[in-house]
C-alpha positions as CSV (number, residue, x, y, z in Angstrom):
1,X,64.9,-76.5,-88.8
2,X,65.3,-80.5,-88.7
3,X,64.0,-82.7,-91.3
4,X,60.3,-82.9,-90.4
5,X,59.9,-79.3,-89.8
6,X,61.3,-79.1,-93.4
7,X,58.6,-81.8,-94.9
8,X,56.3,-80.0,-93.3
9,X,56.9,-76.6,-94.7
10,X,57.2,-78.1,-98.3
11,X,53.9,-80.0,-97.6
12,X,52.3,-76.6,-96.7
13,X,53.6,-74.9,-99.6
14,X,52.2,-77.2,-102.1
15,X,48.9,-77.1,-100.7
16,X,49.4,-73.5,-101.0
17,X,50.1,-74.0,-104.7
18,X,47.1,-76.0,-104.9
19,X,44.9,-73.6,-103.0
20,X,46.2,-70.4,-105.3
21,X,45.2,-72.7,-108.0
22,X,41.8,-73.5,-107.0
23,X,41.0,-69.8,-105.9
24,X,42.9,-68.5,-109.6
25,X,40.6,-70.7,-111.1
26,X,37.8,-69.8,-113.7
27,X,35.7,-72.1,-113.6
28,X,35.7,-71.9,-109.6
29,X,35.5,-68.3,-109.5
30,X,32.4,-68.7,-111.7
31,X,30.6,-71.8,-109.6
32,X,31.4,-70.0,-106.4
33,X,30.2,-66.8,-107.6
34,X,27.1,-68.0,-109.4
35,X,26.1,-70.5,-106.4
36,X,26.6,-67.4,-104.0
37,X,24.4,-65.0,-106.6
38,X,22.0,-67.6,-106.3
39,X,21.3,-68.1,-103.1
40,X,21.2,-64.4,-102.3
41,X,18.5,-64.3,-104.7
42,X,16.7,-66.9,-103.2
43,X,16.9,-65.3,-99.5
44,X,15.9,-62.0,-101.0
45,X,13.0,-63.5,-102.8
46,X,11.9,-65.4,-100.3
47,X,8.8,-64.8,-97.9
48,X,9.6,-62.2,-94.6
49,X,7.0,-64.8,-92.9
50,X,9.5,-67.8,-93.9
51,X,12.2,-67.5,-91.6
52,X,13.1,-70.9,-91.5
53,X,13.6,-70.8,-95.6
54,X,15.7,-67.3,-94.7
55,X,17.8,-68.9,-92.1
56,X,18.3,-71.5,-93.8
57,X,19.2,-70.5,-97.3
58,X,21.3,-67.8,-94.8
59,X,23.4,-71.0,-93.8
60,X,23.8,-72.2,-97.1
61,X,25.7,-68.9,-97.7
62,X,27.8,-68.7,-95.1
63,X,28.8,-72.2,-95.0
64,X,29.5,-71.6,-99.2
65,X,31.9,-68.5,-97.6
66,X,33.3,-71.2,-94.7
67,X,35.1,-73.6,-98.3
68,X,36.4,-70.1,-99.7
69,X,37.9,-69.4,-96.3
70,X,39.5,-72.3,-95.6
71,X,41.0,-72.5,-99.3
72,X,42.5,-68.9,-98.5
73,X,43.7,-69.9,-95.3
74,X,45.6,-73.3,-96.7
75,X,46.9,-70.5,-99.3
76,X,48.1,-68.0,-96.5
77,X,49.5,-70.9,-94.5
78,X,51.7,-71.4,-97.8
79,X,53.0,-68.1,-98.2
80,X,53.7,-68.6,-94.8
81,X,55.8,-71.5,-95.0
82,X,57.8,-70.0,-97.8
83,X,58.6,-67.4,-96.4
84,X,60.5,-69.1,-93.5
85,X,61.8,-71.8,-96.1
86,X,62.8,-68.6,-98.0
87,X,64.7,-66.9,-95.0
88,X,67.0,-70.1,-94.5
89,X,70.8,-68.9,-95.9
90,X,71.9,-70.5,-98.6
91,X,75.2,-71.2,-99.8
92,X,74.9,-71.1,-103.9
93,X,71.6,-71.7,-105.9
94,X,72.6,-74.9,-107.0
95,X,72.5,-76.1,-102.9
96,X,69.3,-75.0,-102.5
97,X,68.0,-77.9,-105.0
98,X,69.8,-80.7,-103.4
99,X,67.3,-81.3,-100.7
100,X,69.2,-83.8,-99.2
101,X,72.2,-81.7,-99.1
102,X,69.9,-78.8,-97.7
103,X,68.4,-81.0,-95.0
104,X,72.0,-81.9,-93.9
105,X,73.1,-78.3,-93.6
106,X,69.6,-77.8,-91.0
107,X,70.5,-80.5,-88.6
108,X,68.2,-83.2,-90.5
């Protein structure tokens, strides 16, 4: 793993911590679940004849579920990158936190 393989698995993993943030959140569990409740109770409330209201308040929902997938999939992407970071050999503890010392062992 050179060094820009290695920036980039560090970059991924803190968006990861971000993202596990974000979706660990309160307050974003309850927006996303509220918003979501709402507009399910708008689409089921709305008129069988308004199907342009129902498809669109339909889109409104998916797209809400498109931000919660993408904030999961910058979270797998995370775990992912740890993982390989994680399965690199190291010589004592104290190596692994000398990133420049770790980057020189890799080839960087």
């Amino acid at each position: 793993m050179n060094d820009d393989e290695l920036e980039k698995r560090e970059k991924e993993i803190e968006r990861g911590n971000q993202a596990k943030a974000i979706l660990d959140s309160e307050i974003f569990r309850e927006s996303f679940d509220s918003v979501r409740a709402d507009y399910m109770d708008s689409w089921e409330q709305s008129s069988i004849d308004d199907s342009a209201k129902r498809e669109k308040i339909w889109m409104m929902v998916a797209h809400l579920d498109d931000v919660k997938s993408h904030i999961v999939s910058v979270l797998q992407t995370g775990l992912m990158s740890e993982k390989q970071l994680s399965d690199i050999p190291s010589i004592n503890p104290s190596f692994e936190e000398d990133r420049g010392r770790l980057r020189t062992f890799l080839g960087g």
